[in-house]
C-alpha positions as CSV (number, residue, x, y, z in Angstrom):
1,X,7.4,-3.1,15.7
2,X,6.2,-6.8,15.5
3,X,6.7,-8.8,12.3
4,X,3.1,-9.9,11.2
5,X,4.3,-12.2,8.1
6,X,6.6,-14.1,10.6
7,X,5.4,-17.8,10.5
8,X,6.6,-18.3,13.5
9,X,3.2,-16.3,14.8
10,X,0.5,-18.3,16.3
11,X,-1.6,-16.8,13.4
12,X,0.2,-15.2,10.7
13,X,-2.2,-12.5,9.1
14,X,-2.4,-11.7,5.4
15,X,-1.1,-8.4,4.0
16,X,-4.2,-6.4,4.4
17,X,-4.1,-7.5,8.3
18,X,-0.7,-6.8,9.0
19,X,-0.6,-3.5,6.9
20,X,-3.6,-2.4,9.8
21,X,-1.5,-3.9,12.5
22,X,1.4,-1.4,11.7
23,X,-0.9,1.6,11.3
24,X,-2.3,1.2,15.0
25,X,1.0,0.5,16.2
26,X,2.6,3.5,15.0
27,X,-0.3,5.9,16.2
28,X,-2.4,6.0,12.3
29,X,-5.9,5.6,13.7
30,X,-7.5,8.1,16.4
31,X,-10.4,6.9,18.0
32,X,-14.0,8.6,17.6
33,X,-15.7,11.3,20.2
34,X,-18.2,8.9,22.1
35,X,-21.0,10.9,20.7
36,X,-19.8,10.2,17.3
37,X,-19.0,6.5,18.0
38,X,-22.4,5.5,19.2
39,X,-23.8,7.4,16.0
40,X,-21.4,5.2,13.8
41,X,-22.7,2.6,15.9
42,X,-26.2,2.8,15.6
43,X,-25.5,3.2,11.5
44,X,-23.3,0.4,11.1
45,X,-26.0,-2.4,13.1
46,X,-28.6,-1.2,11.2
47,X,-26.5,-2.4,7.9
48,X,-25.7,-5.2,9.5
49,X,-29.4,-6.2,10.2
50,X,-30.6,-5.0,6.6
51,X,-27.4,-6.7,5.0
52,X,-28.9,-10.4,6.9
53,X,-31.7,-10.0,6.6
54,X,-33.3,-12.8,3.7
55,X,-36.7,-11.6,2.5
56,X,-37.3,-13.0,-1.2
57,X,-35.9,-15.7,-3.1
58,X,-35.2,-14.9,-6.9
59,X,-34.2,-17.7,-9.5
60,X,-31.5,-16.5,-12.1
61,X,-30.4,-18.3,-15.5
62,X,-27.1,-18.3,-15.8
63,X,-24.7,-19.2,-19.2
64,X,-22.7,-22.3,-17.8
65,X,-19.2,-20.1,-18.8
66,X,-20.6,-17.1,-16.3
67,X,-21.7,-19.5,-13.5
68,X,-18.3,-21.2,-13.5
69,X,-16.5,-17.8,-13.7
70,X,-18.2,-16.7,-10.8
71,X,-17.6,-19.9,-8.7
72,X,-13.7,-19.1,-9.4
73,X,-13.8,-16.0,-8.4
74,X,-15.9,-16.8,-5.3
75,X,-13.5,-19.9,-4.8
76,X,-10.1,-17.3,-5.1
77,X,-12.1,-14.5,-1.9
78,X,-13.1,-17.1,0.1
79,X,-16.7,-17.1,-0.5
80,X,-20.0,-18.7,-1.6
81,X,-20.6,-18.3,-4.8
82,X,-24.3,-17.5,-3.6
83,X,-22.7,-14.8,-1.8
84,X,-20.2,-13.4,-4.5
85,X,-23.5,-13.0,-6.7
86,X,-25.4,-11.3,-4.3
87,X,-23.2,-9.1,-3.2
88,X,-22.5,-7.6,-7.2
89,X,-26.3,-7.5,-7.3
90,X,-26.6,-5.2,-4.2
91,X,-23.2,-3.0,-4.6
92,X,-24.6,-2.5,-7.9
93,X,-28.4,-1.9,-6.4
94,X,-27.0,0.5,-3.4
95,X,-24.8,2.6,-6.5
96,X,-21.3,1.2,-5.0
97,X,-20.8,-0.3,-9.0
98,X,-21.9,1.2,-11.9
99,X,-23.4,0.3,-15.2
């Protein structure tokens, strides 16, 4: 098995990465029936398309404290804060977070 947090890698992958890396190697993931892949397909396009699509623009007020806390924590995933926001605002539209 292949060490994926060796920096001698090309392109060392994080923990998340690697920890995938080891399940396919040792046989963890089974692939789908064809019918059932091109029904996953089919599904997971359509979210794609409906996730880019950008159909109305809403202006928010923020409190200086929350806008700055939200630029860290879209600073410490690697994302927009733009993103980060609207991504809480449509887990918590689609019923992925609670109120």
């Amino acid at each position: 098995m292949r060490d994926y947090q060796n920096p001698k890698m090309t392109a060392p992958l994080d923990p998340e990465e690697a920890e995938l890396m080891g399940e396919l190697e040792r046989g963890e993931w089974v692939a789908l029936p064809p019918e059932l892949f091109k029904q996953r397909k089919v599904e997971l396009e359509k979210a794609a398309r409906e996730t880019l699509k950008k159909t109305e623009r809403a202006t928010i007020r923020l409190s200086k404290a929350d806008l700055e806390g939200l630029k860290l924590i879209a600073a410490k995933e690697g994302v927009g804060y733009q993103t980060l926001i609207n991504s809480i605002l449509h887990k918590t539209v689609t019923g992925q977070v609670k109120l």
